[in-house]
C-alpha positions as CSV (number, residue, x, y, z in Angstrom):
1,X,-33.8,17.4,-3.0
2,X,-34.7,13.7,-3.5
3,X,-33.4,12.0,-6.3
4,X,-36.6,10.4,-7.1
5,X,-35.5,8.7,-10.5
6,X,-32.7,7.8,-8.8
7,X,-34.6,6.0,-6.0
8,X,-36.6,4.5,-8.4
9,X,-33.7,2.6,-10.1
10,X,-32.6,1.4,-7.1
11,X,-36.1,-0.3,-5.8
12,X,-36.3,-1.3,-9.9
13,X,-33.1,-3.4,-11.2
14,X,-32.7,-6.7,-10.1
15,X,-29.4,-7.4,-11.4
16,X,-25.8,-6.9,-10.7
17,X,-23.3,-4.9,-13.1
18,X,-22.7,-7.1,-16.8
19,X,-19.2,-7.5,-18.0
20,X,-20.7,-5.7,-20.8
21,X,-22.2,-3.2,-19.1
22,X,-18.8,-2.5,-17.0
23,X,-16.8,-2.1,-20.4
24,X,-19.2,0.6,-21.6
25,X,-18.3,2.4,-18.9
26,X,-14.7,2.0,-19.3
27,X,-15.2,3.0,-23.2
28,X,-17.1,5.7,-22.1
29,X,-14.2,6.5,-19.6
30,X,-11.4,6.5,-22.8
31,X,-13.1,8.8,-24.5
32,X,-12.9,11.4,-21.4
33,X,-10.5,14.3,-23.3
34,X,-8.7,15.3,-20.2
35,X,-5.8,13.4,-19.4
36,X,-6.2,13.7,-15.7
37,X,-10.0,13.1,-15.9
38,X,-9.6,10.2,-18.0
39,X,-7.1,8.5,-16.0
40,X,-9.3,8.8,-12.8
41,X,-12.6,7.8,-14.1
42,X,-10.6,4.6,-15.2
43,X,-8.9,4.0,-12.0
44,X,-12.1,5.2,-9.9
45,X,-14.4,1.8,-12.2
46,X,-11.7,-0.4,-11.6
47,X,-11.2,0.1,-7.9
48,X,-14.6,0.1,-7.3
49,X,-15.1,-3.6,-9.7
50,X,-12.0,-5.2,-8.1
51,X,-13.1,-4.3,-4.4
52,X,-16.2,-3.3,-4.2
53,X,-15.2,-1.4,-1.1
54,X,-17.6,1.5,0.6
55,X,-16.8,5.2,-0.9
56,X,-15.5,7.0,2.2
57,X,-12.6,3.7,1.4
58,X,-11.9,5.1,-1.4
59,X,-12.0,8.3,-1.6
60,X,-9.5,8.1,1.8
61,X,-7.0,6.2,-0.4
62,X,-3.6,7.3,-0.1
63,X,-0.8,7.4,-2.5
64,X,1.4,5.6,0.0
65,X,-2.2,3.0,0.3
66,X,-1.3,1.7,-3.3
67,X,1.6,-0.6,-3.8
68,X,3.1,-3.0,-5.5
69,X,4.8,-6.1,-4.0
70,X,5.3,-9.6,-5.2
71,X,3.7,-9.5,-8.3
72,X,0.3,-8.2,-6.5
73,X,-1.5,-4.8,-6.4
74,X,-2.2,-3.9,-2.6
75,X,-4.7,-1.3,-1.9
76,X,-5.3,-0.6,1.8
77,X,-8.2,1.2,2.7
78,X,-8.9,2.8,5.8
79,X,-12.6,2.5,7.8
80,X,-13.6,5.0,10.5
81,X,-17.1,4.1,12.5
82,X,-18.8,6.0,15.1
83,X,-19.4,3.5,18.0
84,X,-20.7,5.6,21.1
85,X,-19.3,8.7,20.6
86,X,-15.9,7.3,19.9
87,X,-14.5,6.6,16.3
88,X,-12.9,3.5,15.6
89,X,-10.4,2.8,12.9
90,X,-9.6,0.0,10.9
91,X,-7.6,-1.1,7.9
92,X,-8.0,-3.9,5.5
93,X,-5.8,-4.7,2.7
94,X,-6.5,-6.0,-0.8
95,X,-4.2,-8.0,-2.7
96,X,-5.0,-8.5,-6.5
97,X,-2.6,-10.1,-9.3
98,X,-0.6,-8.0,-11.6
99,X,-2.5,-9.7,-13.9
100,X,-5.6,-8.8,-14.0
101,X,-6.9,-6.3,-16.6
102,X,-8.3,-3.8,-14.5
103,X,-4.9,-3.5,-12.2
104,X,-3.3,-1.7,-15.1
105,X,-5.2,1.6,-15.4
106,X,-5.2,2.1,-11.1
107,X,-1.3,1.7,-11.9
108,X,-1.6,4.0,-14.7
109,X,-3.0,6.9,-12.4
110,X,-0.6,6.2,-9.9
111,X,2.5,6.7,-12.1
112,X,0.8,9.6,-13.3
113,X,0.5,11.4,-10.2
114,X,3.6,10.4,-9.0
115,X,5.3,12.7,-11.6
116,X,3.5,15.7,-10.8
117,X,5.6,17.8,-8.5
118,X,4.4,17.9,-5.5
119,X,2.4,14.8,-5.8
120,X,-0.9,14.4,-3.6
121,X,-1.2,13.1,-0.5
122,X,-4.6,11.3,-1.6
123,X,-4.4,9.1,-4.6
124,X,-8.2,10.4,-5.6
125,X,-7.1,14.6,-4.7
126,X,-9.8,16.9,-4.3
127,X,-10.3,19.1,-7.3
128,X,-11.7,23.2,-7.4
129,X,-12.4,25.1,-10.6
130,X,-10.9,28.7,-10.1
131,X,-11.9,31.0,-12.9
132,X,-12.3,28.2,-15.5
133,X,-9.1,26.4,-14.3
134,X,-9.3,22.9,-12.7
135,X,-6.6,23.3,-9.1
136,X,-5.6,20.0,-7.4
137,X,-5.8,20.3,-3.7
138,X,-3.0,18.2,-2.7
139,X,-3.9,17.5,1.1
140,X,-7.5,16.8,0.9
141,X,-9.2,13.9,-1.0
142,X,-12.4,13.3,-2.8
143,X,-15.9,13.2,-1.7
144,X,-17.9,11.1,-1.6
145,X,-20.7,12.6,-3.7
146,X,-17.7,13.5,-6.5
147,X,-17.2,9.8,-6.6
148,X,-20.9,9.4,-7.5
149,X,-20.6,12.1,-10.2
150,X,-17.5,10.5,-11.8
151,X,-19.7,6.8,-12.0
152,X,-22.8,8.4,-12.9
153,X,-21.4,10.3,-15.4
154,X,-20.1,6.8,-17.4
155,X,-23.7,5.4,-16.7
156,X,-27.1,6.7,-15.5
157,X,-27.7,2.8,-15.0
158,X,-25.0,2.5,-12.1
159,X,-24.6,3.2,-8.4
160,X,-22.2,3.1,-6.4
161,X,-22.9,0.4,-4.3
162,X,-24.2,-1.7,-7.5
163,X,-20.3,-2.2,-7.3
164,X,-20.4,-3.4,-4.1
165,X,-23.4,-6.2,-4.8
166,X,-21.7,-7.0,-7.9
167,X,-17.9,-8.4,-6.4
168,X,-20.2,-9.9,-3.6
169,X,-21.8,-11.6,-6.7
170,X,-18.5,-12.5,-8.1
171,X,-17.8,-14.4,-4.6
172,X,-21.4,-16.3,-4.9
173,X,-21.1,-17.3,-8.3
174,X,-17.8,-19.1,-7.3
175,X,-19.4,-20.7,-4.4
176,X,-23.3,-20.5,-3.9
177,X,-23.2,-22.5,-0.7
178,X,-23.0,-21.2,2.9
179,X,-20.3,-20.6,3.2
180,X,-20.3,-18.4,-0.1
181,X,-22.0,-16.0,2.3
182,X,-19.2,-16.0,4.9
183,X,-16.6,-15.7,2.1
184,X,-18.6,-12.3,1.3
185,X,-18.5,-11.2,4.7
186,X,-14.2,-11.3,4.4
187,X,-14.5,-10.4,0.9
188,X,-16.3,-6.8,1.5
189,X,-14.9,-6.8,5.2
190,X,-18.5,-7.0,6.7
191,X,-19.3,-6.8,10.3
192,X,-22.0,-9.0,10.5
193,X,-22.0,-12.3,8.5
194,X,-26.0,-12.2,7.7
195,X,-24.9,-9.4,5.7
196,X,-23.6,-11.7,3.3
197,X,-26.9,-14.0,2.9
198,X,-28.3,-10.7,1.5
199,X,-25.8,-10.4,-0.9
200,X,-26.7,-14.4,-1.7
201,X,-30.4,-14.0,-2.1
202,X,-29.1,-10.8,-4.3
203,X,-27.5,-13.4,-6.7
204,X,-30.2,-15.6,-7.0
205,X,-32.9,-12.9,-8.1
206,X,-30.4,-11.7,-10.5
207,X,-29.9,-15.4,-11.3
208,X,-33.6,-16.1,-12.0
209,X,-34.2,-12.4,-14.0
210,X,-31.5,-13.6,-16.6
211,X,-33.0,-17.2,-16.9
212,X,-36.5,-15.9,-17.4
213,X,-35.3,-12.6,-19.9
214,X,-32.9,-15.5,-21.9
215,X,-36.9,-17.9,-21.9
216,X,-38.4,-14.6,-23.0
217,X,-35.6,-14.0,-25.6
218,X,-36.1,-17.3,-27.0
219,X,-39.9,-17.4,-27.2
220,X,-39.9,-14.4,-29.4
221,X,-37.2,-15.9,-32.0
């Protein structure tokens, strides 16, 4: 079934993910009452906000993928492509600062699942409901389409890969030149750098829709 409201937002917004809009959802994430639920919904917003990186990424992460070394949070994610009926792997690696907000509550889910014994192979583990009981699969990772539930559940607003256009707008705002569109292209590990203008004319629409929403904003004051 097509998700036609869904579709609708998408063609719609013209603007990335607010600060303020991002710490709703992480409220919204606090308030989860499960430990384990609330922990992943927080870690799940701030990987996504820190990387922006694709959801088969992500929901591939492996325990042993998050470390800690030299006062930096490294998160390597692992990329599989279909290129003429051969798939090809690659791996990129993300280094952010211990201290940045958002590192805390990834390293908060880690620690947590490092004490369960056994701990999963997959720092985002697959879970099943059996009779009203929620059973961590150990060896097999999230989907993709649970990732979308967690994210949609914290905002109807949100997408996925609003994430995604949002750290590419992080990277323009710091330098709308372009080269601000080749910094994207290392940034989100793109394979083809005129990806990254996209993400550029991206910025400026959501540029202009603030300017002329603030003009609006003032008229009517």
């Amino acid at each position: 079934m097509t998700n036609v409201r869904g579709n609708s937002l998408r063609v719609n917004r013209k603007t990335v993910i607010s600060d303020k809009e991002f710490q709703e959802m992480l409220n919204r994430a606090e308030e989860i009452t499960d430990k384990f639920f609330r922990l992943r919904a927080l870690a799940c917003l701030c990987v996504l906000r820190l990387t922006g990186k694709r959801r088969e990424e992500i929901a591939r992460l492996e325990m042993n993928d998050v470390k800690i070394e030299n006062n930096l949070l490294n998160l390597t994610f692992t990329l599989e492509k279909k290129r003429k009926k051969k798939v090809l792997t690659s791996q990129s690696t993300k280094a952010i600062p211990l201290m940045d907000p958002l590192v805390k509550p990834i390293i908060n889910f880690h620690e947590y699942l490092t004490l369960l014994k056994p701990s999963p192979k997959f720092f985002f583990p697959r879970m099943k409901s059996v009779f009203g009981h929620n059973i961590m699969i150990l060896d097999c990772h999230i989907s993709g389409r649970q990732l979308f539930n967690i994210v949609r559940s914290l905002s109807q607003e949100v997408w996925l890969h609003l994430f995604r256009e949002t750290v590419a707008s992080d990277v323009v705002k710091s330098d709308p030149t372009i080269i601000g569109a080749f910094r994207v292209q290392r940034r989100l590990d793109l394979d083809d750098y005129r990806t990254g203008f996209n993400y550029v004319r991206r910025f400026a629409s959501d540029v202009i829709q603030r300017e002329l929403k603030e003009l609006q904003e003032n008229a009517q004051a």
